[in-house]
C-alpha positions as CSV (number, residue, x, y, z in Angstrom):
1,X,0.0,0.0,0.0
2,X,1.8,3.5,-1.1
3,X,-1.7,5.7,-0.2
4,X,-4.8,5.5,2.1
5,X,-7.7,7.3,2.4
6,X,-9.7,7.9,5.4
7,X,-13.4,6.4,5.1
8,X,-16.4,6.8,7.5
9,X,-18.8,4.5,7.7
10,X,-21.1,4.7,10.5
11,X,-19.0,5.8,13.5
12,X,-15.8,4.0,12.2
13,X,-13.2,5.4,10.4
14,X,-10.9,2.7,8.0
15,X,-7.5,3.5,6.0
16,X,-8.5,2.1,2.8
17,X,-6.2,2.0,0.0
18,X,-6.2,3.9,-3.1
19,X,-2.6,3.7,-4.6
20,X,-0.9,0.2,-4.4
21,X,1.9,-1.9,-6.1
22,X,2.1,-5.4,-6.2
23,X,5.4,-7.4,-7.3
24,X,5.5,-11.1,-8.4
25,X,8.5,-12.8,-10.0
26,X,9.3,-10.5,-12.8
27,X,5.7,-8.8,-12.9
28,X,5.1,-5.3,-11.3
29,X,2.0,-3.8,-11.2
30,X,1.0,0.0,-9.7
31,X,-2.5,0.4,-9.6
32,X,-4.9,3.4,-8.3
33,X,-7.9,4.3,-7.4
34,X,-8.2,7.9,-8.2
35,X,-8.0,9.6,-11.9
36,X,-12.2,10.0,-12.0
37,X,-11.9,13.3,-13.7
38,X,-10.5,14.2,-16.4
39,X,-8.4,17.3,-14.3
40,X,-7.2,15.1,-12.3
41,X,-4.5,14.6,-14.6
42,X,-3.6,18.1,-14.9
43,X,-2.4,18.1,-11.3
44,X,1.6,17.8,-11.0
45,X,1.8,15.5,-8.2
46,X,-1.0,13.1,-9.0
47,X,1.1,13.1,-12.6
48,X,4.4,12.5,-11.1
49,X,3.3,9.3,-8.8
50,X,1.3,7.9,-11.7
51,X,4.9,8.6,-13.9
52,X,7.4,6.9,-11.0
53,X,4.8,4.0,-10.7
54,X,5.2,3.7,-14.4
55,X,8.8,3.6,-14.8
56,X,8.7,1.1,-11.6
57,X,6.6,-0.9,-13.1
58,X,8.6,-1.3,-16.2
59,X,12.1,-1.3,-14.7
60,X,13.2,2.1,-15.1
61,X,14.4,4.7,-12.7
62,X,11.9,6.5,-10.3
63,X,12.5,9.9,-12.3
64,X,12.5,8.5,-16.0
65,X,9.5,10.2,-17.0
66,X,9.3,13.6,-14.6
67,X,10.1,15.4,-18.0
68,X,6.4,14.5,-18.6
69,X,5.1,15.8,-15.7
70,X,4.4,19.5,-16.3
71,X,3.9,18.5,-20.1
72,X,0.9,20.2,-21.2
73,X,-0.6,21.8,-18.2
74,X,-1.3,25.3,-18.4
75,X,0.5,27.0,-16.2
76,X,0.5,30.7,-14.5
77,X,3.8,31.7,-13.2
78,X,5.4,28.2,-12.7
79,X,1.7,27.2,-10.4
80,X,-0.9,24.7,-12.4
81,X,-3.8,27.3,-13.4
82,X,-7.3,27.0,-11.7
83,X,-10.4,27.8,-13.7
């Protein structure tokens, strides 16, 4: 488990997982729960553990892809844009 999220049900609260890798023999997988809306991948961070997880998964160093990361994302004075 790399995140949890805090869920109520009734009075209990739970850490339930929403970003996880899993690793057996020479298969990797990094899976997630979050990416619903389309903007979602217009935010830096969520883009740059999706990114890592990728190159993890595939073998290649953590930072491989951070070139991607701000790729595309409108930005107003070096901060991601709101609308």
């Amino acid at each position: 488990m790399l995140a949890t999220s805090d869920e109520s049900v009734g009075d209990s609260v739970s850490a339930e997982p929403v970003i996880w890798a899993y690793e057996r023999g020479k298969g990797r997988v990094v899976a997630s729960t979050l990416g619903h809306f389309d903007w979602t991948f217009d935010d830096p961070f969520f883009r740059t553990i999706m990114l890592r997880g990728m190159a993890w998964a595939v073998g290649e160093p953590p930072c491989r892809f951070d070139q991607l990361v701000l790729r595309g994302i409108p930005l107003t004075q070096g901060v991601p844009r709101t609308t």
